[in-house]
C-alpha positions in Angstrom: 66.3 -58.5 175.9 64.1 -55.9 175.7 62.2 -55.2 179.9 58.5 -54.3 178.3 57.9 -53.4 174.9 55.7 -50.0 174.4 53.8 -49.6 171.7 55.4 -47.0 170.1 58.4 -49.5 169.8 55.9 -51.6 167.9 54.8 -48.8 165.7 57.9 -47.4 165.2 59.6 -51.2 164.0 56.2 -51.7 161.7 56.8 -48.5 160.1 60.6 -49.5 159.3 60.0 -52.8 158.1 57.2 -51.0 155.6 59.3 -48.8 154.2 62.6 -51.4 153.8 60.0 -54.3 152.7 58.0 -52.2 150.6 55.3 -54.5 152.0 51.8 -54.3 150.3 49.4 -54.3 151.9 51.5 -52.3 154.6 51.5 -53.3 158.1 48.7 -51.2 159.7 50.1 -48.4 162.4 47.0 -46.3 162.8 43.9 -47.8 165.3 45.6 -51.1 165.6 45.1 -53.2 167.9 49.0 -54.1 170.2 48.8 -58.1 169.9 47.3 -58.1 166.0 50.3 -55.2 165.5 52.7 -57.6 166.9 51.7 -60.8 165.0 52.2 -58.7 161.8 55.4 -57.6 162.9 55.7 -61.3 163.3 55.1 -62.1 159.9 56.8 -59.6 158.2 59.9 -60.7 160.2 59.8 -64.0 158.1 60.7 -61.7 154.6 63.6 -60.0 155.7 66.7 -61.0 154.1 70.5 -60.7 155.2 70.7 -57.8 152.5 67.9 -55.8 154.2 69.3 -53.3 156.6 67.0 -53.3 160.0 67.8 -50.7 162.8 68.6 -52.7 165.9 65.8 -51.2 167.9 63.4 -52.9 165.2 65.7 -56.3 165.9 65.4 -55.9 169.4 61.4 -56.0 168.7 61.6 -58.8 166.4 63.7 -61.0 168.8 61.6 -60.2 171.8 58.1 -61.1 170.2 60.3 -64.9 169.0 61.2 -65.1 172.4 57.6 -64.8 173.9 55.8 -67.8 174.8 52.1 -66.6 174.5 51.3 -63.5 173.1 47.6 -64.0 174.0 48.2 -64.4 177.6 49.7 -61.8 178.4 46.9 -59.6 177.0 44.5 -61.3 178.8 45.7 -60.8 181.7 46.8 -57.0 181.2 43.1 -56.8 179.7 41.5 -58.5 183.2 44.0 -56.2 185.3 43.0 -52.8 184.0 39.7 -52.3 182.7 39.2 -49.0 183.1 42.6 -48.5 181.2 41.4 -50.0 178.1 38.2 -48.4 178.4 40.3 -44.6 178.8 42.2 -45.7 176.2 38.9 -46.0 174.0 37.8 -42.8 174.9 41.0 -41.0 174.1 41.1 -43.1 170.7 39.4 -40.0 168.7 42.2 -37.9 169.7 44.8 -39.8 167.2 41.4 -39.4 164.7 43.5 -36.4 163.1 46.5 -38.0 162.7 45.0 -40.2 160.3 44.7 -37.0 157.7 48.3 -37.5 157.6 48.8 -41.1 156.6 49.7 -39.5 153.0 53.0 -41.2 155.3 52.7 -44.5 153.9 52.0 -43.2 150.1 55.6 -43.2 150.1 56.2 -46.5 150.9 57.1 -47.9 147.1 59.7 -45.4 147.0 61.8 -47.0 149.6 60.9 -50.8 149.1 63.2 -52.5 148.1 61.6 -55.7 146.7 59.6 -52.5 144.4 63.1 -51.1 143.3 64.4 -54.3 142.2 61.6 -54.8 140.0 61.5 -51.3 138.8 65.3 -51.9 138.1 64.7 -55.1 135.8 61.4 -53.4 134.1 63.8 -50.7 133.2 66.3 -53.4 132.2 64.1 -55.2 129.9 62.2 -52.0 128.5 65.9 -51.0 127.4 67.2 -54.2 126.1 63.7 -54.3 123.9 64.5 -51.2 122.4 68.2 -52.2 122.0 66.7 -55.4 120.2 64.4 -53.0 118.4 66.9 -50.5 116.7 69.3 -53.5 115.9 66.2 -55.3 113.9 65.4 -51.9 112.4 69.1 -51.3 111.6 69.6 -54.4 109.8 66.3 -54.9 107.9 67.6 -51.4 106.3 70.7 -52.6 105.5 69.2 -55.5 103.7 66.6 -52.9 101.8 69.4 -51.0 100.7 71.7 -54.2 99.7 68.2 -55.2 97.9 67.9 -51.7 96.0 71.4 -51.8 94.9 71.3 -55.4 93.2 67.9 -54.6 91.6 69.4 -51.8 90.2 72.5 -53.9 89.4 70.2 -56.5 87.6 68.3 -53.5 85.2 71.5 -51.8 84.4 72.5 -55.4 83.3 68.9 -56.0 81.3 69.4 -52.5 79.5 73.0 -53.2 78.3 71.3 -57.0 77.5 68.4 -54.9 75.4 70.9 -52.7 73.4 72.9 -55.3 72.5 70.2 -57.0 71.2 68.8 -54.2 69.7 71.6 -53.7 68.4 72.2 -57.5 66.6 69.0 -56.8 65.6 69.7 -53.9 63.8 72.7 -55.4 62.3 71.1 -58.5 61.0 68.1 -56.5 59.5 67.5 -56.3 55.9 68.4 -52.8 54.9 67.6 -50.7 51.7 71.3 -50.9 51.1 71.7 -54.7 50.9 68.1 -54.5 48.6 69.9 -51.7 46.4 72.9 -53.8 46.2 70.9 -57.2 45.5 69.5 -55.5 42.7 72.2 -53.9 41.1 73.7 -57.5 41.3 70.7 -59.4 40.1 69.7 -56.4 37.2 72.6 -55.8 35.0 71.7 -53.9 31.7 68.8 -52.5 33.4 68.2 -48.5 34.2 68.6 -46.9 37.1 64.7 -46.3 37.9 63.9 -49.6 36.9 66.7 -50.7 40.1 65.6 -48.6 42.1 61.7 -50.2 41.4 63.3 -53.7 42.1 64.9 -52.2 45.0 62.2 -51.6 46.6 60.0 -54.4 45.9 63.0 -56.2 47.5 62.9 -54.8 50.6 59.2 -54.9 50.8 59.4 -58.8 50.8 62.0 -58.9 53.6 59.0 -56.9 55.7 60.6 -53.4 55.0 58.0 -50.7 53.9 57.5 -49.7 50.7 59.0 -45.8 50.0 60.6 -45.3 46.6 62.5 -41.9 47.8 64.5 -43.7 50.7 65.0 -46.6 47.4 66.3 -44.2 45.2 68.5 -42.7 48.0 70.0 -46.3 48.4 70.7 -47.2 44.8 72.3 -43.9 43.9 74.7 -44.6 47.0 75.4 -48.0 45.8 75.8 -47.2 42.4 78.0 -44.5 43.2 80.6 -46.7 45.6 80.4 -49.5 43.1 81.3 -47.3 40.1 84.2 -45.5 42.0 85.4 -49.3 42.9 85.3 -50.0 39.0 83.0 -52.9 39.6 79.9 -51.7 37.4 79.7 -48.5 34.6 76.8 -46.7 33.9 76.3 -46.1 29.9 72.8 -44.5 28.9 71.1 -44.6 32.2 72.0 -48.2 32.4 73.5 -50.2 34.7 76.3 -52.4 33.1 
């Protein structure tokens, strides 16, 4: 055990279990009173933890203020004892007045708190697991845009080849001028050629084609044509036999 404790034992085990507790508000080591500095160091005492790493001069503080039976007793009787050191001690108080410009000291604390670090640490943790999260979201809702682009462009190539081919039953199916010029070479025989073609015509104006006697003409003359090289009709006199 510890014979006496000075105060600069006390000062000097506040300031370590500042910086290691990152305590907040700090335990106060300028113009302190000794018996209010040692409940504090007290009370702080009751945070450490085994993982805290304490100098054994500060433990040697910490034990000796548990061990003490009355704090306040012994003041009062150091306070009835010498007077006229307390009151020297007030005079001389201004001189530490300049060592307070230099508490930029305890600024410094959060930097070595450890109960500050660990927080830092998981706020670090959880900032880069968000953004983790974040880019995985983003990487997989682009994924799905581009899986969604490529079966929309799947489904119109599909539609198109669905539109020609009908188009293209359509076009099949259709009346032409060549089943009108053939109708009326079948339906006219003994008739002339312009007279056909006239029929022709009319023909495929009642299966909604539009009238135009030149695209007609065109028609019968290719029909009459094929048919006479198959032998199935003769033309004698213009006429269609």
């Amino acid at each position: 055990m510890m014979a006496e404790l000075k105060k600069s034992d006390l000062i000097k085990a506040a300031k370590e279990l500042n910086d290691v507790l990152g305590l907040n508000p700090a335990i106060p080591v300028k113009k302190v009173d000794e018996e209010e500095l040692k409940e504090k160091i007290l009370e702080a005492s009751g945070l450490v933890e085994p993982a805290d790493e304490l100098t054994d001069s500060t433990w040697k503080v910490i034990n000796h203020l548990k061990e003490l039976p009355s704090n306040d007793g012994d003041d009062d009787e150091d306070e009835d004892e010498n007077d006229d050191e307390n009151d020297d001690e007030d005079e001389e108080e201004p001189e530490e007045e300049p060592e307070e410009e230099e508490e930029p000291e305890e600024e410094e604390k959060p930097k070595k708190g450890k109960g500050k670090a660990k927080g830092a640490d998981k706020g670090k943790a959880g900032k880069g697991q968000d953004k983790k999260k974040a880019k995985e979201e983003e990487k997989a809702a682009k994924k799905k845009e581009k899986s969604n682009a490529k079966e929309d462009q799947k489904k119109a190539k599909e539609d198109q080849k669905k539109e020609k081919a009908a188009k293209k039953k359509e076009k099949e199916s259709r009346y032409t001028r060549l089943h009108a010029a053939g109708n009326a070479i079948r339906d006219n025989r003994g008739k002339t050629i312009e007279e056909i073609i006239e029929i022709a015509d009319e023909l495929f104006v009642e299966n909604g084609g539009n009238p135009n006697e030149k695209e007609s003409r065109t028609a019968v003359t290719k029909a009459i044509q094929a048919l006479a090289a198959f032998g199935a009709i003769e033309i004698i006199d213009d006429s269609v036999v």
